[in-house]
C-alpha positions in Angstrom: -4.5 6.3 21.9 -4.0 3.2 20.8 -6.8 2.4 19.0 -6.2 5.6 17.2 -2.6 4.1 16.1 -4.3 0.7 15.0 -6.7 2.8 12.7 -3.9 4.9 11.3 -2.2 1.7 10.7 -5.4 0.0 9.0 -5.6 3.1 6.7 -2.0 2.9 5.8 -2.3 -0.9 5.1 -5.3 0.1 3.1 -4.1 3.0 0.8 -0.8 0.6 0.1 -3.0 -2.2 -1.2 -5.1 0.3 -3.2 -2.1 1.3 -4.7 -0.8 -2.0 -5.5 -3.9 -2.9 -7.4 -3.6 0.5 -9.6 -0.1 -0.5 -10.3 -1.2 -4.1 -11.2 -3.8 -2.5 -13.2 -1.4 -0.6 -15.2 0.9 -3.2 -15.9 3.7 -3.1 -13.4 5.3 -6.4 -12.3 5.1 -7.5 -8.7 8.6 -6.9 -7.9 8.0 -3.1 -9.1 5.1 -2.9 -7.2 6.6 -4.2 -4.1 9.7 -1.7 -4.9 7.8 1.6 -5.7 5.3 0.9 -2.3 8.5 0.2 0.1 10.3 3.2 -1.0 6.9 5.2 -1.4 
């Protein structure tokens, strides 16, 4: 069970940084970024 938790957790951790960089990409400053993934 737990190891299923970690992998969630490694997926979510994934999909936020893959987010980040698209939002980097398209021009947002870090503090948006950081703001729009928290609240997302």
């Amino acid at each position: 069970m737990r190891l299923i938790q970690r992998c969630k957790f490694l997926e979510d951790q994934d999909e936020k940084k893959a987010i980040q960089h698209l939002l980097k990409e398209r021009g947002y400053t870090k503090a948006e970024i950081l703001k729009l993934t928290i609240d997302g």
